[in-house]
C-alpha positions as CSV (number, residue, x, y, z in Angstrom):
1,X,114.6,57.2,82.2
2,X,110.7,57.1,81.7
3,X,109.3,59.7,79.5
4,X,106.6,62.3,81.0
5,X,103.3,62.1,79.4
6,X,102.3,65.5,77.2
7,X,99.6,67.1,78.4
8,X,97.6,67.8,75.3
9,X,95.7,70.6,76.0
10,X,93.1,71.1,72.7
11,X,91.6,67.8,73.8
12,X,91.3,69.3,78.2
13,X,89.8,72.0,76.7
14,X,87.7,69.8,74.4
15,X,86.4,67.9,77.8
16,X,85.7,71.5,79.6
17,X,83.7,72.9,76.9
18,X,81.6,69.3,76.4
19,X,81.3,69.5,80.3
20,X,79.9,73.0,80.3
21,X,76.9,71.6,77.6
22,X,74.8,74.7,77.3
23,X,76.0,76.8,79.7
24,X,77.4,80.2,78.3
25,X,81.1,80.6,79.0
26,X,80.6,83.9,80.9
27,X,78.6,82.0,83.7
28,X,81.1,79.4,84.1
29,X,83.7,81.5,83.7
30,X,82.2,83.4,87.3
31,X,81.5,80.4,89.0
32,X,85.4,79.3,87.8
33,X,86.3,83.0,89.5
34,X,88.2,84.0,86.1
35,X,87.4,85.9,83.1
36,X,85.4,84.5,80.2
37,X,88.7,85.3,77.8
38,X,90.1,83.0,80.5
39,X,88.5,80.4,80.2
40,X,88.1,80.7,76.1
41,X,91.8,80.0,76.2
42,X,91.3,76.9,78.7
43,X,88.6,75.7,76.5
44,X,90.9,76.4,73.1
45,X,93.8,74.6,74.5
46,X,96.1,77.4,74.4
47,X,96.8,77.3,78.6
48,X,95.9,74.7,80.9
49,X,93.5,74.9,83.8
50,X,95.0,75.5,87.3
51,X,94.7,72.9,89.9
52,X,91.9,75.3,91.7
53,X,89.9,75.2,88.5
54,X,90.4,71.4,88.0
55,X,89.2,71.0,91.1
56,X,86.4,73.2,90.7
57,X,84.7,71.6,87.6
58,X,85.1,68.5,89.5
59,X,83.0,69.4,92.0
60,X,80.5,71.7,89.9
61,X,80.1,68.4,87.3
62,X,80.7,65.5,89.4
63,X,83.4,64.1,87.7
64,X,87.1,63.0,88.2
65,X,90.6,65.3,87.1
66,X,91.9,62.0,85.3
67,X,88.7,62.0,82.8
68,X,89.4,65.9,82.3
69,X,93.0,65.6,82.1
70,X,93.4,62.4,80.3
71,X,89.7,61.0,78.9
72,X,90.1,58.1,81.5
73,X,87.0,57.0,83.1
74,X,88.5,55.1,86.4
């Protein structure tokens, strides 16, 4: 039986905070719909993102749920 791959969620959050750039955590945190302590956590590793806010970042930075979720560029 196949082992399932670990989520590691320091380096998610790692991608979420490089995506937000500049952008204060409170304002992404609104457009997100969840608090900035939310979010905080998200970016610290210490939860993962929900599908809504995977989806979400996608389409506020144009970019894919694999690179956020796994670094991969395809």
């Amino acid at each position: 039986m196949a082992r399932k791959p670990k989520l590691d969620l320091k380096s998610v959050g790692s991608r979420i905070k490089e995506l937000r750039g500049a952008i204060l955590q409170e304002e992404l945190a609104a457009y997100l719909d969840v608090s900035q302590g939310h979010l905080s956590k998200i970016e610290r590793g210490k939860i993962a993102p929900s599908l809504e806010i995977l989806l979400a970042l996608c389409s506020r930075f144009s970019t894919s749920i694999d690179w956020i979720v796994r670094g991969d560029s395809n």
